[in-house]
N, C-alpha and C positions, 0 to 999 in steps of 0.2 A: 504494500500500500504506500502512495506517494507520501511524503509528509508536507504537508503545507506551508510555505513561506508567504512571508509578506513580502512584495518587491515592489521601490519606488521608481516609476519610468518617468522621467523628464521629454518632455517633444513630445508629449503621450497622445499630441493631437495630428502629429503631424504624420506623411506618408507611411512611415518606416515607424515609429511611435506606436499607430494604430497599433500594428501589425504584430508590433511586440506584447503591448498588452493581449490581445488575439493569441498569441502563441500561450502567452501564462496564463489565459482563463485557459486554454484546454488542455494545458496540463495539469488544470487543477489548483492554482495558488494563487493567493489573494494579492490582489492588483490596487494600487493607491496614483496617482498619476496626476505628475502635477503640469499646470496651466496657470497662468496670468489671468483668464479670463473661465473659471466653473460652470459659468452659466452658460457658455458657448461652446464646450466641449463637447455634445456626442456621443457619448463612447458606452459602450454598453452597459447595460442592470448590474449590479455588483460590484461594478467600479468605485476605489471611493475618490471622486475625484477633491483635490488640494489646490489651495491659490500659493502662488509662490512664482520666483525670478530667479532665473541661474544667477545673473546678473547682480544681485544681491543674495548673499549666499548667508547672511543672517535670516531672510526669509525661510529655509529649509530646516531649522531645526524640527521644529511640530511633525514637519513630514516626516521623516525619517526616525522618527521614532517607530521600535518595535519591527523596523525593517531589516532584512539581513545582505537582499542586493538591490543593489542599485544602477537604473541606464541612463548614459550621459551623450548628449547633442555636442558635436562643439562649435556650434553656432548659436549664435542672441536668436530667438524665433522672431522676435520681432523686425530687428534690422539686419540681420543675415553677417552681424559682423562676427568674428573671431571671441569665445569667451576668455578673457584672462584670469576668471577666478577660479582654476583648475585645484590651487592650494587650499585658498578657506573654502570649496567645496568638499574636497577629498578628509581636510582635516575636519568635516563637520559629520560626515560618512563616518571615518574610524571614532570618534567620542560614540557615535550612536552606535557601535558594534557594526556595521554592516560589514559584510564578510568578503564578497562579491561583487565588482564591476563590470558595465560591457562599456565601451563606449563606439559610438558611430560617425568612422572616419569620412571626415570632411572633403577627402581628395586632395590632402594635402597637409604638410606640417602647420598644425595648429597649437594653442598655448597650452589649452585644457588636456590635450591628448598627449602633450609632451610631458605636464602632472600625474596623470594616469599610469602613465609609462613607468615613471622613475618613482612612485609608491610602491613600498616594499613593504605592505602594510596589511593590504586587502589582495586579492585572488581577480586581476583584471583580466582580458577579453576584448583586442582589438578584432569590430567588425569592419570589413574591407569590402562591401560589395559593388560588384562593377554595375554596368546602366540597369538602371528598372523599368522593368516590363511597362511600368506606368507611365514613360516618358512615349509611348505608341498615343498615349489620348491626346497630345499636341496633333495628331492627324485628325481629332472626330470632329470639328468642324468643319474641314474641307471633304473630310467622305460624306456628312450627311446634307452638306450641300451642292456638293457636285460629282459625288461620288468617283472623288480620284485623289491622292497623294504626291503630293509635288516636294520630291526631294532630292539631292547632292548625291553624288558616290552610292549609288542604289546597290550595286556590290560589296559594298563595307561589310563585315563580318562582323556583330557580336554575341558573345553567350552571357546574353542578358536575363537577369536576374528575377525570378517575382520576387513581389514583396513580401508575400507569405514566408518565403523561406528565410529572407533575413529575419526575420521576428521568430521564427521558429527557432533558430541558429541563438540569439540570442537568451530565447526562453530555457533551453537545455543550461547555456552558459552560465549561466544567472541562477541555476538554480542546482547545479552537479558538480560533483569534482569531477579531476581531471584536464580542466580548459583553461586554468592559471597558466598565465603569461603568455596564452596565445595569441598569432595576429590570421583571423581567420578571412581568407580570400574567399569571398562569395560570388559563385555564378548559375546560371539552368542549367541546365542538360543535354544543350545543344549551343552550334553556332549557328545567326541566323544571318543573311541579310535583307536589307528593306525590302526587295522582292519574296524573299519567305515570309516577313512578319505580314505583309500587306494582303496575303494571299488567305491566310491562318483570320485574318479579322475578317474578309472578305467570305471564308466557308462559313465562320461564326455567324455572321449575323445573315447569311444567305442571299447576298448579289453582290455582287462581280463589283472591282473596284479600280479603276484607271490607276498605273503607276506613270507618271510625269518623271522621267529626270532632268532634272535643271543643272545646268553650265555651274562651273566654277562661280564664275562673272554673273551668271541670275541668281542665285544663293546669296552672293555677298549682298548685289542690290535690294534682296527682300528682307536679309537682314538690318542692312541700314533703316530700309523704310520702317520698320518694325519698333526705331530706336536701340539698338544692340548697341554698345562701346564697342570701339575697334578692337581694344584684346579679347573680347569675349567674341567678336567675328575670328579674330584669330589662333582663337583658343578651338573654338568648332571648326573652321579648316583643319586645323591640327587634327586633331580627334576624330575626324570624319575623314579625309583624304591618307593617312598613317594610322589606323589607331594601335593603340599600347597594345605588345602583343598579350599584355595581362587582361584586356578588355577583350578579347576575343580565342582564350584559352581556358577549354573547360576543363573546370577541378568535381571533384566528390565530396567537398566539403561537405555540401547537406546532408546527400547520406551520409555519413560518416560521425557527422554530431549528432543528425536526428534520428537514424536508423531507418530514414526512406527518403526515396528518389526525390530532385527537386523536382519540383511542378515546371513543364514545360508551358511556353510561347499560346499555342492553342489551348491550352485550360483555361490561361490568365484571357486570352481573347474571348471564348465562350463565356467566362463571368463575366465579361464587362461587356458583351456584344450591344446593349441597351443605349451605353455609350453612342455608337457608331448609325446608329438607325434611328432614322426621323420620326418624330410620335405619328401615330396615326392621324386619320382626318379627322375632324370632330364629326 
């Protein structure tokens, strides 16, 4: 029989957040999740949700009581900037006993996660997952109005991630020995490219979906018109025309934490086909 933990999830509203809470209701243990805003969170019966600020990290004692793990952003949710209170977070975690952290990497050397790292205190749990399946819903406005996908490098290859399975990966972490001091790389079970993903949404929701690939030179211009900063056009070049051969190399990590297969491209399309399809007539 499981033994029940209490674990506090930070970002608990957010994509990867969800999913962790998701992951510890179904294994059974009591979820607290904190948010800036309770009354706007969502999140399922059972939850207890808590107001609090990473940002201000005298806000979390209350929370953190009676908790044993804990999952950390290392981003401000509000303004997306870099958290630096990795210290009087972590030292606010070890006074409360918590025993267990995960934290969810950023894409890159942050302050929180370089805290994380270097406590020798608690049992951490770097999650590394490459793209989410959920960045495919940036297509469903233009498939349920013109029913086609206008994208760059339509051969790019990635073994993109659901979300389910990083929350899953977490929820093990967070709650078993064994996963201290790991840094786990998370991907599907496959490589796809936008010709495979677009096809897999296209069986889902059942009609056929124009693939458009646009030029180098048409990408750049609809991401300017869009308002993109030029490094972030130059950051997706990058990422799209070369990507990391880590963004498109599939590992077993999920089985391997969770003891089953990650969820493939077409399930996460199938759950969301609703997305992709225009509502009926009235």
């Amino acid at each position: 029989m499981t033994h029940t933990q209490r674990i506090l999830v930070t970002g608990a509203t957010g994509t990867v957040g969800r999913q962790v809470v998701a992951g510890l209701l179904a294994r059974g243990h009591a979820v607290r999740a904190l948010t800036r805003d309770p009354s706007r969170a969502g999140l399922p019966a059972g939850v207890e949700v808590v107001r609090g600020d990473l940002t201000e990290p005298g806000t979390l004692a209350p929370a953190l009581e009676g908790v044993t793990g804990l999952h950390l952003i290392t981003f401000d949710g509000g303004g997306f900037a870099p958290l630096e209170t990795g210290p009087p977070l972590l030292a606010a975690a070890r006074a409360a006993g918590v025993r267990r952290v995960t934290v969810l990497h950023g894409g890159g050397p942050t302050p929180l996660e370089d805290a994380v790292r270097a406590d020798d205190a608690v049992d951490w749990t770097v999650l590394m997952p490459v793209e989410f399946m959920a960045n495919a819903l940036e297509w469903a406005e233009g498939i349920v109005r013109a029913d086609e996908v206008r994208e760059p490098f339509v051969s790019r290859l990635s073994a993109m991630v659901h979300e389910a399975d990083i929350g899953a990966v977490a929820a093990v972490a967070l709650t078993e020995e064994g996963h201290a001091r790991q840094e786990y790389v998370i991907t599907g079970p496959e490589n796809l490219t936008v010709r495979d993903k677009v096809a897999a949404i296209a069986a889902a929701r059942g009609r056929e979906i124009a693939l458009v690939e646009l030029t180098e030179e048409e990408a750049v211009a609809r991401w300017r018109a869009a308002g993109q900063p030029e490094e972030v056009i130059g950051f997706l070049l990058e990422m799209y025309g070369n990507t990391p051969e880590a963004g498109r190399t599939v590992l077993d990590t999920v089985e391997k934490v969770t003891g089953r297969p990650a969820r493939t491209f077409a399930q996460w399309a199938a759950e969301h086909a609703a997305a992709f399809t225009a509502p009926a007539a009235p």
